[in-house]
C-alpha positions as CSV (number, residue, x, y, z in Angstrom):
1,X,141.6,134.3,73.2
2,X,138.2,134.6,70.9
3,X,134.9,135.4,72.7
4,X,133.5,131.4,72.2
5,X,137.3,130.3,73.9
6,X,136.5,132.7,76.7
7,X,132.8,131.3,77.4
8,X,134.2,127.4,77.0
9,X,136.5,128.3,79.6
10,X,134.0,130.5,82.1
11,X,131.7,127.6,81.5
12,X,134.1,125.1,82.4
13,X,135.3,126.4,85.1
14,X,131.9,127.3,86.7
15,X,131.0,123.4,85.8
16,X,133.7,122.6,87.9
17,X,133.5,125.1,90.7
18,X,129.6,123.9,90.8
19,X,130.6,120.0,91.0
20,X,133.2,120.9,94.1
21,X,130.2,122.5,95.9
22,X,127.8,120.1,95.2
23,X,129.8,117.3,96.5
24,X,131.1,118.8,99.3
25,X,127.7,120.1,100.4
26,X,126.7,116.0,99.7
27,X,129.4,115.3,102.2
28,X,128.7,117.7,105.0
29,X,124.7,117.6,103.9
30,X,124.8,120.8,103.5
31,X,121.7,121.4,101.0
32,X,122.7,125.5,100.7
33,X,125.9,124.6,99.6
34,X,124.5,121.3,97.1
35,X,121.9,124.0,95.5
36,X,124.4,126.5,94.7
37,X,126.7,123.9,93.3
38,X,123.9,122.4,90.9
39,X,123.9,126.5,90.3
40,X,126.9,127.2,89.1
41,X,126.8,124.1,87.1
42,X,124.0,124.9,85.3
43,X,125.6,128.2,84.6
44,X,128.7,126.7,83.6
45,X,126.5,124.5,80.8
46,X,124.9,127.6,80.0
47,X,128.6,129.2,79.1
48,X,129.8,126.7,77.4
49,X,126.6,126.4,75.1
50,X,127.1,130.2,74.2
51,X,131.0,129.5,73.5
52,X,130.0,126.7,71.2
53,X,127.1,129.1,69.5
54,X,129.5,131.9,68.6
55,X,132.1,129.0,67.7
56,X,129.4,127.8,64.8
57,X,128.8,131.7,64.3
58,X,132.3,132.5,63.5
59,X,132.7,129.5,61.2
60,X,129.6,130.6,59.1
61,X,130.9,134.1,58.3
């Protein structure tokens, strides 16, 4: 798997890890849980931006 796959799939995964907290925190109003979900989302975002940089990187060589 190339580097950019790798960080499109961190990223998505993190995106979705973050969205599971963030709702269940929203559920049991737990605000710990809701900011560490809007972390790991913004994290995951951040991953998947990389991915696609090295993606338009690779395809400029």
């Amino acid at each position: 798997m190339s580097n950019s796959m790798s960080d499109k799939t961190k990223g998505m995964m993190n995106k979705a890890k973050g969205e599971l907290k963030d709702q269940y925190g929203n559920l049991t109003d737990d605000t710990k849980m809701q900011a560490e979900g809007k972390k790991d989302k913004l994290k995951g975002e951040a991953q998947h931006k990389i991915g696609d940089a090295k993606e338009h990187l690779h395809r400029e060589k």
